[in-house]
C-alpha positions in Angstrom: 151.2 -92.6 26.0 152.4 -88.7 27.0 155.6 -90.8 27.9 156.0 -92.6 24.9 155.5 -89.2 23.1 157.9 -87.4 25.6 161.1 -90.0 24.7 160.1 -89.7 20.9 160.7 -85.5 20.7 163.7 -86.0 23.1 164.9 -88.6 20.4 164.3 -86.4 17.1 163.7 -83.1 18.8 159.8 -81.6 19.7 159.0 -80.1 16.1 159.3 -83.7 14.3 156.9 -85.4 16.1 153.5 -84.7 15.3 150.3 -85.3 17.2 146.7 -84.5 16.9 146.3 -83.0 20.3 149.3 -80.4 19.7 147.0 -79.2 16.2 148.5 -80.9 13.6 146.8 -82.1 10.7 148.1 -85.8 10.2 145.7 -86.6 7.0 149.0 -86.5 3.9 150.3 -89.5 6.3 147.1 -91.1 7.6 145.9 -91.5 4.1 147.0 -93.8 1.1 147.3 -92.4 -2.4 144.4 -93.7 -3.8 142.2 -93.0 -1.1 141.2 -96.5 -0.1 142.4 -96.2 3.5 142.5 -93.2 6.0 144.0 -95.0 9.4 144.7 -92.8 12.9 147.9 -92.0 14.0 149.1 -91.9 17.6 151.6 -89.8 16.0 154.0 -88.7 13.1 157.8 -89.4 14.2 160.5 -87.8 11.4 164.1 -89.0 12.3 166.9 -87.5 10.6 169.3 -89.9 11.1 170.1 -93.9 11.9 170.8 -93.5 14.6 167.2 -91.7 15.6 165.6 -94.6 13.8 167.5 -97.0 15.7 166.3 -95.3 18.9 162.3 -94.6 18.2 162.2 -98.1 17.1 163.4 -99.3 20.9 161.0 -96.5 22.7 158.5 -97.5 20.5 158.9 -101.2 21.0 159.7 -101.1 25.0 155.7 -99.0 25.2 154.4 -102.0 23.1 153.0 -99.8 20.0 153.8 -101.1 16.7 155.2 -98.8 13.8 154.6 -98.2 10.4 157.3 -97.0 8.3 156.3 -94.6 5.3 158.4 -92.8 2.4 156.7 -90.8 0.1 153.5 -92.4 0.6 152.9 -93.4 -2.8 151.9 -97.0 -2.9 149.1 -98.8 -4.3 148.4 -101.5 -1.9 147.8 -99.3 1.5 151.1 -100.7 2.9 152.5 -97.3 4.8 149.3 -96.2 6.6 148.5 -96.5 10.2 145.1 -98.4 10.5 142.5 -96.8 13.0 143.5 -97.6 16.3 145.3 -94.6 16.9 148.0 -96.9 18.6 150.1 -97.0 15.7 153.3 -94.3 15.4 154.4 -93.8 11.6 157.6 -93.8 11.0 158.3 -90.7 8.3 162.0 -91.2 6.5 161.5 -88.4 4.2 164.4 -86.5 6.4 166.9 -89.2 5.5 167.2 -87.7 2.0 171.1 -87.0 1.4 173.5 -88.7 -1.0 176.3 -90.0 1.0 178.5 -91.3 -1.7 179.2 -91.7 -5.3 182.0 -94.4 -6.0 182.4 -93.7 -10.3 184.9 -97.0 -9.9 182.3 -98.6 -9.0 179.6 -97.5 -10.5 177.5 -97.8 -7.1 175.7 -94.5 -5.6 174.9 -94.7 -1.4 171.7 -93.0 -0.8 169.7 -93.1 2.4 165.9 -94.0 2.4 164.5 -90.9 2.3 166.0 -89.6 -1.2 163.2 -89.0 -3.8 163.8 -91.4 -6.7 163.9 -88.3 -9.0 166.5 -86.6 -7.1 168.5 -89.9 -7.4 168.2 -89.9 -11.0 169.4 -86.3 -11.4 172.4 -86.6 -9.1 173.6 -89.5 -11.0 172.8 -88.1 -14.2 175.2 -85.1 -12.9 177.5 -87.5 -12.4 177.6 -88.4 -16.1 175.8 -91.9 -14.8 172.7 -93.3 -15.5 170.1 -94.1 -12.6 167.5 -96.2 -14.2 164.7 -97.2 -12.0 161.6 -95.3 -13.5 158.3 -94.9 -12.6 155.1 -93.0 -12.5 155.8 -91.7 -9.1 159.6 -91.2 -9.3 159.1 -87.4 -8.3 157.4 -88.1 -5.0 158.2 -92.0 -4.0 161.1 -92.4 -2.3 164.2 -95.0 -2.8 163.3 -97.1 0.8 160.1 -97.3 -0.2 161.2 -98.5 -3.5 163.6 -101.1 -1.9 160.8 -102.0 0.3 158.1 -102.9 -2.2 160.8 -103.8 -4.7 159.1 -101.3 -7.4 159.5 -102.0 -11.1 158.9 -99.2 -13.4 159.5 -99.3 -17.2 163.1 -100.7 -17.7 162.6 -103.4 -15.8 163.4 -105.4 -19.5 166.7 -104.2 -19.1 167.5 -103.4 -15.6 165.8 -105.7 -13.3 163.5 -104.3 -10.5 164.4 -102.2 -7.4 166.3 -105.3 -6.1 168.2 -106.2 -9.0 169.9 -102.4 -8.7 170.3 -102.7 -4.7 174.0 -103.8 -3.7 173.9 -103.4 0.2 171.4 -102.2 2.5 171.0 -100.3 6.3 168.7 -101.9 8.1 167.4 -101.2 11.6 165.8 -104.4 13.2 162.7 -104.8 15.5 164.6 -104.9 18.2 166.4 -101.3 17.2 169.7 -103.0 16.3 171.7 -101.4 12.8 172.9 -103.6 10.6 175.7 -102.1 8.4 175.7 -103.7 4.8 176.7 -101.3 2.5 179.3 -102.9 1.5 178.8 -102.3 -2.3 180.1 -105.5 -2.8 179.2 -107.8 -6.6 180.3 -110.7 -4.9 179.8 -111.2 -1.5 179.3 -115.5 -0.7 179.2 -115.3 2.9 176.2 -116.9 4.0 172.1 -115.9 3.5 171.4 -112.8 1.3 169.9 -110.5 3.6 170.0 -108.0 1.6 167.4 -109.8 -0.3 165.2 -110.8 2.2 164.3 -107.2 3.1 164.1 -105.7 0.2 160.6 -106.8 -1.3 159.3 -107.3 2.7 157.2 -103.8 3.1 159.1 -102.7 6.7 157.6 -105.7 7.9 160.9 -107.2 8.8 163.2 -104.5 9.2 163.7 -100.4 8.5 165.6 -99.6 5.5 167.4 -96.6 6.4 170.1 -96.1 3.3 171.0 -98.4 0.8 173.9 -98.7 -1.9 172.4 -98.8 -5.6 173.8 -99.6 -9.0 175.0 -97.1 -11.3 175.3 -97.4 -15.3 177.1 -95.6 -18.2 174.8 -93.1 -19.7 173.8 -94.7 -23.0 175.2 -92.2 -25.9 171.8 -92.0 -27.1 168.1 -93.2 -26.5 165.3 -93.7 -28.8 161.7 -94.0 -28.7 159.3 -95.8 -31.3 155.4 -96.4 -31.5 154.3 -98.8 -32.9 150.6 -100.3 -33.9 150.3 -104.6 -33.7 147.1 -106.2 -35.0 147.4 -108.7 -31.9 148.8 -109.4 -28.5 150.4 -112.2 -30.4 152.1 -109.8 -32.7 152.9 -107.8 -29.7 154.8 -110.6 -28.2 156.4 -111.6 -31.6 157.7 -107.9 -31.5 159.3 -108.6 -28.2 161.1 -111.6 -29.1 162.1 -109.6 -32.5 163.4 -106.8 -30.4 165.5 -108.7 -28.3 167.0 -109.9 -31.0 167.7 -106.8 -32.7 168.7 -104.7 -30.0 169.6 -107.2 -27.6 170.7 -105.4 -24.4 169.5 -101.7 -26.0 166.3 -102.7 -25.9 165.5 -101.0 -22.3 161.7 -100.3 -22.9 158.6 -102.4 -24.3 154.9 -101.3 -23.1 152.0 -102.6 -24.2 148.4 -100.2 -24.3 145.1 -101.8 -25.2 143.2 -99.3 -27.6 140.3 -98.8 -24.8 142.9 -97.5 -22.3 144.6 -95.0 -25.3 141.2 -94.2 -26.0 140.7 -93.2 -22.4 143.5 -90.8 -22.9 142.1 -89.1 -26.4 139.4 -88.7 -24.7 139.8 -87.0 -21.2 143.8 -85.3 -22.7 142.8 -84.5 -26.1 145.9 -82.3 -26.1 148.2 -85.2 -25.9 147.2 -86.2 -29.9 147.7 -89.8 -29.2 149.0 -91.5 -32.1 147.8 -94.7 -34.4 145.0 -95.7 -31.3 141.9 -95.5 -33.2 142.3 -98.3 -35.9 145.0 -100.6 -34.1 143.6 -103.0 -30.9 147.4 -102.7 -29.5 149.5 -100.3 -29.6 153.8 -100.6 -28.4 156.1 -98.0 -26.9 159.6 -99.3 -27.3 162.8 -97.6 -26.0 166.5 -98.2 -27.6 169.4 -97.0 -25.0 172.4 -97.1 -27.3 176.0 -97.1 -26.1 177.6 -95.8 -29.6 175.6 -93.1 -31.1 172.0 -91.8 -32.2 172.7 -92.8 -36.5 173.8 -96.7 -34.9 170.5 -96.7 -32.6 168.2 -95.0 -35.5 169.9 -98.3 -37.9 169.1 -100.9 -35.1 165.8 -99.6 -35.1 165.0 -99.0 -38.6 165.8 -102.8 -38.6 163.7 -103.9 -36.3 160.8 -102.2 -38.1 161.4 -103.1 -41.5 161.7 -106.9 -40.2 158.3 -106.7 -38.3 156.6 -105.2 -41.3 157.7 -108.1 -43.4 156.4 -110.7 -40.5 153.5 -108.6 -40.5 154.0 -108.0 -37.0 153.9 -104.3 -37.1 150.4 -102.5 -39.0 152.0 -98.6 -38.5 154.9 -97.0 -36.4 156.9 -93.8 -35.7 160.1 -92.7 -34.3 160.7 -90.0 -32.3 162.8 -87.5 -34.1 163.4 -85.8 -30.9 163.9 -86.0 -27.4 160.6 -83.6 -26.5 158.7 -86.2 -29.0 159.9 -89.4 -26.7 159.1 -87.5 -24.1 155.7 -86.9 -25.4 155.6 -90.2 -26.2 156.2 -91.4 -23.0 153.8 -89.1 -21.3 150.7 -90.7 -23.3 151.8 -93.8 -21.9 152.2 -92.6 -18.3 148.8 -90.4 -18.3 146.8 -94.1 -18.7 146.4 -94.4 -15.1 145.4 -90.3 -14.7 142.9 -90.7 -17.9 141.3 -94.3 -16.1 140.5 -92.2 -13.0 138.8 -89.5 -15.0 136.1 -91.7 -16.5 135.3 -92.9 -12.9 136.4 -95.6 -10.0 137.7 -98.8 -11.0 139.4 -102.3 -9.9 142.7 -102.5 -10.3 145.3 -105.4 -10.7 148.7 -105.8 -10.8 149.8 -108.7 -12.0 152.6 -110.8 -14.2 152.0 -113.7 -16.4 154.7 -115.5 -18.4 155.1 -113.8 -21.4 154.4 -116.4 -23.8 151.2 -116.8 -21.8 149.8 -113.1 -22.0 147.2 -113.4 -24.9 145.8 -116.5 -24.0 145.6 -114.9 -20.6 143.8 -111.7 -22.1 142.1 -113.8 -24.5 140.1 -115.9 -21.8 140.1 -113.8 -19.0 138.4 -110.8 -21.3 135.6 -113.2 -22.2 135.1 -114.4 -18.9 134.8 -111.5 -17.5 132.6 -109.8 -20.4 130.1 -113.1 -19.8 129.8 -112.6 -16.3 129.5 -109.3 -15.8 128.2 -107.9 -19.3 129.3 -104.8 -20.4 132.6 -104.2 -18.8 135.3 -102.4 -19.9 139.2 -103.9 -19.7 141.3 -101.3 -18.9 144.7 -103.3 -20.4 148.7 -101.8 -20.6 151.6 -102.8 -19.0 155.5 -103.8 -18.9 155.1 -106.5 -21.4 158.9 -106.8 -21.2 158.8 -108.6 -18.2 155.3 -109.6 -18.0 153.4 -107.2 -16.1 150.2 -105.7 -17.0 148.0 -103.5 -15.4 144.8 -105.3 -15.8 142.2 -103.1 -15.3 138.4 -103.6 -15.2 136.4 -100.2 -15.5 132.0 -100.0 -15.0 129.7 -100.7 -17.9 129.4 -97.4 -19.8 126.5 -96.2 -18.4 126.8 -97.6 -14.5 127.8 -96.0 -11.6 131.4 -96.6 -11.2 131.1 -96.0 -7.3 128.5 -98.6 -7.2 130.4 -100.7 -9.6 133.4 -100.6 -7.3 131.6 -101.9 -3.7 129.2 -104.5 -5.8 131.3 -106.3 -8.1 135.6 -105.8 -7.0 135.4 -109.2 -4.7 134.2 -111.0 -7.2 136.4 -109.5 -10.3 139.3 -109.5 -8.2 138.3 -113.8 -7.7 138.0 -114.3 -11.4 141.3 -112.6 -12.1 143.3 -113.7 -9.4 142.0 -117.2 -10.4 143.0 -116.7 -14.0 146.1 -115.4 -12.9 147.0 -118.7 -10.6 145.8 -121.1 -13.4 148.5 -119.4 -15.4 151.5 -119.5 -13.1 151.2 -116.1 -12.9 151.4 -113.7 -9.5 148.8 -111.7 -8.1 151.2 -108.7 -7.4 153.8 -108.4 -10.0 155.4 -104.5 -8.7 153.1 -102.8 -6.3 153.2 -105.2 -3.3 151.0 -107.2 -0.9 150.2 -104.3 1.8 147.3 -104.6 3.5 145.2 -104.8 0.4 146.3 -108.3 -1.0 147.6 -109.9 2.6 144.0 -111.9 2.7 144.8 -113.7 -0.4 147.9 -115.1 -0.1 146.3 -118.2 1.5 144.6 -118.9 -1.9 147.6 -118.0 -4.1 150.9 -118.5 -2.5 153.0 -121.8 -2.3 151.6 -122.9 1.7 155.2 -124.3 2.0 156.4 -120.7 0.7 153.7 -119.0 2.8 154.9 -121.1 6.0 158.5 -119.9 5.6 157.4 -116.4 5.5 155.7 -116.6 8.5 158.8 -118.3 9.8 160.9 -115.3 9.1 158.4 -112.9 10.3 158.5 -114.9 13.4 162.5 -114.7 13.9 162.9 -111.6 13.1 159.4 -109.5 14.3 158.3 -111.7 17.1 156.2 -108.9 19.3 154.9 -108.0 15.6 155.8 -104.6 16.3 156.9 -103.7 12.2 154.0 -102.7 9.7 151.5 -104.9 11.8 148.9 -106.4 9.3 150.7 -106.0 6.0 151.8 -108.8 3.6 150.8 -111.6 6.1 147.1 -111.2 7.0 
């Protein structure tokens, strides 16, 4: 091991490789965000180049220890923490943060893996582009790790997920090779799409050190409305309206149960959450418009009028500012925050086709009220593209921690059924990790979960990449 350690500081110099025995504390890597994991390092390893990454994965590989690679250490899944072995070296990318290019012509930005997604936003917005992946954890995650779980955010409607922006990728292989495709290239019908077969794959295939992302106009103005449906129905009649109103301005549609904006009255009473008390559902909808802020106020004032005559829409406002959106947008955000305050819970990520959704909710609430009386459904989500956070929080008065260790098996069982007999996915943006890798053999395709094991095989076959993560 003191050799294996020796080659790694020679690699990326003595102060970026971390160890226990030299005094370091190694917890903000060893530990996941939500606290469900805390693994044990052999040691921390920062590269700050390709190159480096290139050769710690060979040292690494030729001593026989396997690697985890990690970005901001942000994901939901515990997919970037070492387990408890202390064999395991994480692989930190945080150095790789710079910009490398911005090609306006384009309309592509080259970033390596390390950039934090907020930072990417900002540079482009400099730019006089628009950046629009957007999430919770944009000022922390980083873009690799983005690529690497293919995160969604909240204009996935519009934009697509992290792949859907990603044009070429750096990848360094298990065996510590570098494959160069940056290219940038729209059209590129050369053979497989590797690009797309490690982005989604949680550094179990490959290390993504820099990639080359999609850039947009900025819009000429953007919009925000709330709005109050009697009914997931009328929530997903409001969708379809939408679309049709606003067709490709329509970049944001979010759906919050009135339990979950209830959560948020009550533990962030300062946040004055609008039109939650007397409405089951409640929408956030965003309008990115390309000529100018009367046109996108018109497009909306549309919409509304049209889902008030459907009787769609019971109550809505418009932002009449930008701090109002962003107010707006901050209820929405502060579900998760709020959900943790009133104590532990089980959490699901998962997608359902859209027409699907309240039947979905529908049975799925009253199965899980029969069976385990006196639970609370914790529901909000993308309902754009089909994703909701389906959350299941303890009877009012049980203990939340006890709640958690009895009953998550089985409520994760009748979800994840209910989310199979409805064609849906068990992870719709936050990954398989180590968390979810069990359950594949109940829920994935075997021919599709064959393949993948194929792959892994080809590519990883001394298993030395993220060890334990999306295939159990």
């Amino acid at each position: 091991m003191s050799t294996l350690i020796d080659q790694l500081r020679a690699i990326v110099g003595a102060a970026h490789v971390l160890t226990r025995d030299d005094g370091n504390d190694l917890s903000a890597w060893e530990q996941d965000w939500r606290k469900r994991a805390h693994g044990h390092a052999l040691a921390v390893v920062r590269p700050g180049s390709t190159d480096e990454v290139s050769a710690v994965v060979r040292a690494c590989a030729a001593a026989g220890h396997s690697m985890v690679p990690q970005g901001g250490n942000t994901g939901l899944v515990v997919g970037s923490v070492p387990d408890d072995s202390g064999h395991q070296v994480v692989l930190s990318l945080t150095r790789l943060n710079q910009v490398r290019a911005i090609d306006g012509a384009n309309l592509t930005m080259t970033v390596e893996a390390g950039c934090i997604l907020q930072t990417l936003q900002e540079t482009a917005q400099k730019a006089g582009f628009l950046f629009p992946l957007s999430l919770a954890a944009e000022g922390s995650c980083t873009i690799g790790g983005n690529l690497a779980t293919n995160a969604g955010g909240t204009q996935v409607v519009r934009y697509g997920n992290a792949r859907d922006l990603c044009l070429g990728l750096e990848v360094v292989t298990a065996q510590g090779e570098v494959w160069q495709g940056l290219g940038g290239l729209r059209k590129d019908n050369t053979g497989y799409d590797l690009r797309d077969l490690f982005v989604g794959s949680e550094g179990t295939l490959g290390i993504i050190t820099a990639a080359t992302m999609k850039l947009y106009p900025l819009p000429a103005a953007q919009l925000t409305a709330w709005a109050a449906v009697p009914s997931l129905e009328a929530a997903v009649a409001l969708l379809g309206l939408a679309h049709r109103h606003l067709g490709a301005g329509l970049t944001g549609f979010e759906v919050m149960g009135q339990f979950a904006l209830g959560l948020v009255d009550r533990h962030m009473p300062q946040l004055r959450v609008p039109l939650w008390a007397d409405h089951p559902y409640c929408v956030l909808l965003e309008n990115s418009d390309s000529e100018s802020e009367a046109h996108a106020r018109t497009q909306f004032e549309h919409l509304l009028e049209s889902a008030f005559e459907d009787g769609i829409v019971s109550d809505a406002v418009v932002a009449e500012s930008l701090q109002q959106a962003h107010q707006l947008w901050h209820i929405r955000e502060s579900i998760p925050l709020a959900q943790a305050e009133e104590g532990l819970n089980i959490k699901h990520d998962i997608s359902i086709p859209v027409s699907l959704i309240p039947a979905f909710c529908a049975e799925t609430d009253a199965l899980l009220q029969r069976e385990i009386p006196g639970v609370r459904l914790v529901n909000f989500g993308h309902l754009g593209d089909g994703n909701l956070h389906y959350n299941v929080q303890a009877p009012t008065h049980g203990d939340p921690a006890t709640f958690l260790r009895e009953q998550e098996a089985r409520v994760n069982t009748l979800v994840f059924d209910q989310v199979h007999r409805f064609g849906g996915s068990i992870s719709a943006e936050h990954g398989v990790g180590s968390l979810k890798a069990d359950k594949l053999v109940q829920y994935k395709d075997p021919v599709a979960l064959g393949l993948m094991r194929s792959i892994k095989q080809a590519l990883d076959p001394h298993n030395i990449l993220n060890p334990g993560r999306v295939l159990a």
